[in-house]
N, C-alpha and C positions, 0 to 999 in steps of 0.2 A: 501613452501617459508620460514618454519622454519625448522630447525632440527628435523629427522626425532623424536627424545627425548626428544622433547621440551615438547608435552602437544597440542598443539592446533595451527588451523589455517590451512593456505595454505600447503601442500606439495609438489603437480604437477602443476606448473605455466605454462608450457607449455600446459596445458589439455583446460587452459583458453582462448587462442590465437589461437588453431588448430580450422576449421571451423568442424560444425556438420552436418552430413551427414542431407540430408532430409529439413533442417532447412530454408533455402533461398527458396526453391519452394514452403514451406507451406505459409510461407509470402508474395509471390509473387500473391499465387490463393487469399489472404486475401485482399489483397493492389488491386487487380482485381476488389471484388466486394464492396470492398468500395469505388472506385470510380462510380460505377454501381448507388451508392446512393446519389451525388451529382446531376448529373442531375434527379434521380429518377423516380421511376418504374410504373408510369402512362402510359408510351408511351414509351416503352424502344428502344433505338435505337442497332443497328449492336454490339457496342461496350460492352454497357450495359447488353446482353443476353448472348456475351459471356463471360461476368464475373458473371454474376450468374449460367451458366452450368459449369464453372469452379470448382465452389466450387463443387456443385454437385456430377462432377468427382473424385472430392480431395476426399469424404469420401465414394463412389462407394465399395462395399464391407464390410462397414460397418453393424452394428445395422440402422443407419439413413441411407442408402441409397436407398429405397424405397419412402420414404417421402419426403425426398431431390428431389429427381430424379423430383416426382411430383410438388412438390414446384418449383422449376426451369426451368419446362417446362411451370406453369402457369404465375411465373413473367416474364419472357421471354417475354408472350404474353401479357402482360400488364393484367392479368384477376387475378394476386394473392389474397388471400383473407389475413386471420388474421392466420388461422392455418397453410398455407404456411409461411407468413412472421416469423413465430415463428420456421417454423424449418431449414430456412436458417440463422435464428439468433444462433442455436442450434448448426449449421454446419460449422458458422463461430467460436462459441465458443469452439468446440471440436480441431479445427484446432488450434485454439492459445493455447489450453490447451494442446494439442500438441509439440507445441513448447516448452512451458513453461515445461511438464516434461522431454525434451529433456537435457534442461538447467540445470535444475535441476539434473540428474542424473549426468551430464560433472561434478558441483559441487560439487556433494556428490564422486565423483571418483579423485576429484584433492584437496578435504577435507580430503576423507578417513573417512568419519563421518556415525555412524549407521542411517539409517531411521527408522520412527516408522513403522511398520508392522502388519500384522493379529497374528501375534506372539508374539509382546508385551504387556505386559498388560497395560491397560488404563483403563480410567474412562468406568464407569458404562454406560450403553448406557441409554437414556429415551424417553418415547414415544413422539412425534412430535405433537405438539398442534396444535389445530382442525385450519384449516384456514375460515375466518370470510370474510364479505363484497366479495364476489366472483363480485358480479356490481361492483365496483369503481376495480377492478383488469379487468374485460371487459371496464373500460370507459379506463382504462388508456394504454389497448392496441390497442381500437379503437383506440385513436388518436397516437400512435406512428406508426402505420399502414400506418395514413395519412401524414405520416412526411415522413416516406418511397415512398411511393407513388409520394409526390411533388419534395423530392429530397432536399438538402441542396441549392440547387441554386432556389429555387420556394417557398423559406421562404418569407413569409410576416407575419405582425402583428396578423392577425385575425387568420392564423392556428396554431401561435403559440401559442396563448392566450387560445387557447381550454385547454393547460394544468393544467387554475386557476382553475375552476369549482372540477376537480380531485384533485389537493393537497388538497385544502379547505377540500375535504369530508375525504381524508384520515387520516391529521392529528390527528382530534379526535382520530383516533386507534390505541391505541398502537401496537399492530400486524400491522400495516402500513405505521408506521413513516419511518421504514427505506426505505421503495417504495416512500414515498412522499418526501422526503430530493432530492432524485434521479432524482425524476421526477422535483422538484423545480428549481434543479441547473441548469439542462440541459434545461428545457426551459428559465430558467435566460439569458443561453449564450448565445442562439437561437435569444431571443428578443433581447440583444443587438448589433446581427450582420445583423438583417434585413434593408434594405429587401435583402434577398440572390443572389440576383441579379449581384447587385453594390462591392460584397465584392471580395477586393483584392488575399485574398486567404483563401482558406477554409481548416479548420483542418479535414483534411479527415479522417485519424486515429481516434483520439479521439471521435469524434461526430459519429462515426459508431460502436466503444466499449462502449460510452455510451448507444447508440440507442439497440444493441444487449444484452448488459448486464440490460437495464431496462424491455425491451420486456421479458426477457426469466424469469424476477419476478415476471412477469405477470401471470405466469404457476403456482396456486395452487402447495401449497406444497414448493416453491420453496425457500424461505427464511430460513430455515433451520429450527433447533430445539433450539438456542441456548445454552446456557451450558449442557455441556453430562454429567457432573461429579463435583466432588469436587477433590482438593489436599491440602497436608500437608506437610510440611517441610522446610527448609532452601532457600530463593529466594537469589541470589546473583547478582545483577545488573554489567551490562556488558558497556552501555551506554544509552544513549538519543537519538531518533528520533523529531526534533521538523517539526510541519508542520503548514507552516501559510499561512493565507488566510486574505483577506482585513478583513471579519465579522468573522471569528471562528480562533479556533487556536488547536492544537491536539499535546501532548507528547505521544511518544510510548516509553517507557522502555523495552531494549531486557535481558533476565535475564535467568541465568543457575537454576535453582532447581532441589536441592538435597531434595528427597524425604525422608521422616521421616519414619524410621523404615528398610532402606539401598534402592538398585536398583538404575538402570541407570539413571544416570541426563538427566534430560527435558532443553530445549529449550523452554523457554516460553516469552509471554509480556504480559505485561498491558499498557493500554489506557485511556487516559484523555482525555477528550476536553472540549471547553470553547466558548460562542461565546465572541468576543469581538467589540468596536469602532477601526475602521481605527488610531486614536490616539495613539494608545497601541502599542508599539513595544519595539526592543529589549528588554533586562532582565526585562522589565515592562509584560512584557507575560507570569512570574511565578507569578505572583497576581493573576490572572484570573484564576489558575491551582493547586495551592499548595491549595489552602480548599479544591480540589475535588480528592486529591488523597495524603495521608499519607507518599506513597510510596517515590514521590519526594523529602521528606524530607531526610530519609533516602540517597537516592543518593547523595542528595548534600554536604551530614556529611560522605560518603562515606564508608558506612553501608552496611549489609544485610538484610534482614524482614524475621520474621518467620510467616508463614501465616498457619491458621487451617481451614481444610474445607474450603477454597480457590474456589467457581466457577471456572470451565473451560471450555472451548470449546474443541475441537475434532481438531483443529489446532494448540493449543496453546494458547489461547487470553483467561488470565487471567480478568472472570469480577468482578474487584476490589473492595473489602468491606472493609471500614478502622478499622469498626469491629474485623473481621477478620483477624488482622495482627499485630505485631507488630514490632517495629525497633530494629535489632538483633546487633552481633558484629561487630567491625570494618571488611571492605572487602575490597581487592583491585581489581581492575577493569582485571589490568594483568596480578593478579595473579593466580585469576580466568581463562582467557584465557590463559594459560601456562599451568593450568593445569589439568583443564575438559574440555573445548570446544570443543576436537575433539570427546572425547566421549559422550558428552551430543547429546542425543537422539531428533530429528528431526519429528515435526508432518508430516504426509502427509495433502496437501490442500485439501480442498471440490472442487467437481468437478467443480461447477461453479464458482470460486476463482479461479482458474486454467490459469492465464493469464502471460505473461512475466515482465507487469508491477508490479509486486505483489511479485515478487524476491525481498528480502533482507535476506541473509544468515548474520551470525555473523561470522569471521573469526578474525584471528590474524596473524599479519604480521611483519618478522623481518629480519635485514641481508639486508635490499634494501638500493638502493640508491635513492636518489630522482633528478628527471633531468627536468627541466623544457624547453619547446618548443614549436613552434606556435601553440600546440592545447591546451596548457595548463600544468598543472605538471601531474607527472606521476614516478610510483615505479619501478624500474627498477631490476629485481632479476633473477640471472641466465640468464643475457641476452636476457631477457621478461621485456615487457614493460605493465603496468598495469596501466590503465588510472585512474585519482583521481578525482571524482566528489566534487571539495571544493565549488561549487555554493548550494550545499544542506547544506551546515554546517553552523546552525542558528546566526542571529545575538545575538542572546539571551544567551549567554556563551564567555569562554572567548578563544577557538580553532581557532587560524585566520589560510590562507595558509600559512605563512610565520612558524605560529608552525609547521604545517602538513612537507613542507618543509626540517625544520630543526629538524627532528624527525629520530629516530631510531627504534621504536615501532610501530606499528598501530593495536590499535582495530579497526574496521570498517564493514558496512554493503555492504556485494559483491553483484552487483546489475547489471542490464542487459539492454542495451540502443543505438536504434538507432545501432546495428548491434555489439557492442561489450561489454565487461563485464568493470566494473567500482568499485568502491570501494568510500563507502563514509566515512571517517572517523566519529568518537566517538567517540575516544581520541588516543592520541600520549603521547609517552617519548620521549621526549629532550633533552640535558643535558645544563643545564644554571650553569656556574660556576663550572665545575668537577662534576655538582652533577648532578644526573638523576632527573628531573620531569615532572609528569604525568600532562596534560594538558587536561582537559575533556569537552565536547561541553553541557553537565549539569551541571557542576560545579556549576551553580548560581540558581539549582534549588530549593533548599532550605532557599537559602539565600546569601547572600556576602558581605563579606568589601569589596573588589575590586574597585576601585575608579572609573572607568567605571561603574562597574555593579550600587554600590551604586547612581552614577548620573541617567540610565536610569529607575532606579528601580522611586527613586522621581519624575521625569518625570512624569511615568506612573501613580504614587499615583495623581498627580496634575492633568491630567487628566480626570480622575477615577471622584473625587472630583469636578470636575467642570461640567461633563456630570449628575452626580447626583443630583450636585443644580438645573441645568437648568432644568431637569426632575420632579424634583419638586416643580418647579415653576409653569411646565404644566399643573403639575397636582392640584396644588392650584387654579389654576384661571379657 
């Protein structure tokens, strides 16, 4: 979707629109037995069994097809245990990871972009830290066992509440904060949709990727290693991912690095998060973020960071030391994607990361038109229509649709939804006045005059300031 000399982005927009062989039956035998888990696996009926020999069949031929086989023939008859329910959770995850490298390959064939390989060099591997508490990793698959067991529609209070006992114990462990965050939220959601009965509709999908992807953390070993390596070199910030939630809030920065001492540029990010008060929004959401990460500074002054011995992970995900880094020369955002992006070098995922949901490629986009219509706006190139996710672009910045719209440019995150590919913008060129400008969805993460930003910035200080007094009132008296 740029010239084929531009440097970076789209090339084969068609690659994006043509359906993938294979792709719709994997989601089908998925979407099978996650309904099997609504009414759930106590007492499974007609339907219920054959959505779990479904799956079954789906990886028949595999490494797990033995276990599966077994596991589906015992929830079938209502007698599954914990070692079955983990490897139909295992079956269902290899099937989405399935998909998800399907998508990912259409991607990298309509980018033109190298993947990382057993060929490339990478960080240093390091041995995998010893896994601790193995009880509170058995308490917390009993009870998702029995969540499987009663079914999304046989929730009530008392089996959802089994899951306080477990967070409680895990939080102390650092090695188990991220299985307790998990287990937290999900039975957060649990308890406030009980009793499963009476509920209008149930998020099938999602409460089945949560149920499967907490289950299979369960499995010693399974949380990974953390950082494998260290780098060094020039980070060049491409955009902003903001994601908010009523209590937390989370920036991801997507950024090219050029590696010191020459080789292929990486694809890489860094991550922030904050919790925050439901009071705190828009550009009030860089207070909560700018102490815990240097980085955004630099973005917002529209900079690049030189970072030394840098943590990384084996994906990508830079874990950010402000140590570590400092704020380099001016960068431009498209200049960058014009002119390393399609070579900057692509991690492959960990296999249990491995989901469709988990798609965000960086791309660059030029030459479209923009056409708006009953489902929304959308880039129109070569007579390809490419759907524009602007419900994800933060209120915390100053990228409205109406920029996106009147844009000639698109950096943006390519992303996969609900049966089609999407694009979420991180910044556009416009031209206001004859003149081109860059319009970024972090602009204000460093800071802002901007008369908007400045009002919700004060907001949020005011806020801030008055949840602090009353908390300190608490705690006086």
């Amino acid at each position: 979707m740029v010239p084929p000399d531009a440097g970076g982005g789209l090339m084969r927009g068609d690659l994006l629109s043509d359906p993938v062989e294979g792709l719709d039956e994997a989601l089908a035998v998925v979407d099978a037995f996650d309904e099997a888990l609504v009414a759930g696996l106590l007492r499974p009926g007609p339907a219920q069994a054959a959505g779990v020999s479904g799956l079954a069949g789906a990886v028949a031929g595999t490494p797990l097809a033995a276990r599966v086989a077994e596991a589906a023939e015992k929830a079938a008859a209502g007698t599954g245990g914990e070692d079955h329910f983990v490897a139909l959770a295992a079956a269902r995850s290899a099937l989405l990871g399935s998909v998800h490298d399907a998508l990912v390959q259409r991607i990298d064939e309509a980018v033109g972009r190298p993947v990382e390989g057993d060929e490339t060099a990478g960080p240093e591997p390091v041995a995998a830290a010893p896994e601790e508490a193995a009880n509170l990793l058995a308490a917390a698959r009993s009870w998702l066992c029995d969540l499987a067991r009663g079914g999304w529609r046989g929730l009530d209070h008392e089996l959802v509440a089994g899951a306080a006992p477990v967070v409680a114990a895990m939080l102390p462990e650092p090695g188990m904060r991220r299985r307790a965050a998990l287990l937290d939220g999900f039975a957060a959601e649990l308890a406030a949709s009980c009793p499963g009965a009476t509920l209008e509709r149930v998020p099938v999908r999602r409460w089945a990727d949560l149920w499967s992807r907490a289950l299979l953390l369960t499995v010693p070993g399974s949380a990974g290693a953390g950082a494998v390596g260290t780098v060094t070199g020039r980070l060049l910030p491409l955009g902003v991912d903001v994601q908010e939630h009523a209590t937390a809030v989370q920036a991801q920065v997507h950024a090219v690095l050029e590696p010191a001492g020459g080789g292929a540029p990486r694809l890489v990010r860094a991550s922030v998060s904050a919790p925050k008060p439901d009071t705190v929004v828009g550009a009030g959401l860089w207070q909560l973020l700018r102490p815990r990460m240097s980085l955004l500074g630099a973005v917002g002054e529209g900079r690049s960071a030189e970072v030394e011995a840098m943590p990384v992970t084996a994906e990508g995900d830079l874990l950010w030391d402000d140590a570590l880094a400092r704020t380099g020369e001016p960068a431009d955002a498209f200049a960058t994607a014009r002119v390393m992006l399609s070579a900057a070098t692509a991690a492959r995922v960990e296999p249990l990361d491995r989901h469709p949901v988990r798609i965000a490629v960086p791309v660059l986009l030029e030459g479209y038109a923009a056409r708006e219509g009953e489902d929304g706006l959308a880039f129109e190139v070569a007579g390809r229509l490419l759907a524009v996710d602007t419900d994800r672009m933060p209120a915390a910045g100053p990228l409205t649709p109406e920029a996106v719209a009147a844009s000639h440019a698109c950096v943006g995150l390519l992303r996969w939804d609900a049966g089609e590919f999407l694009l979420q913008p991180l910044a556009v060129e416009t031209t206001v006045r004859k003149k081109t400008v860059a319009v970024h969805a972090g602009a204000w993460a460093g800071g802002t005059s901007d008369k908007a930003g400045v009002r919700a910035e004060k907001a949020a200080t005011d806020a801030v300031a008055v949840l602090r007094e009353r908390a300190g009132r608490l705690l006086r008296t």
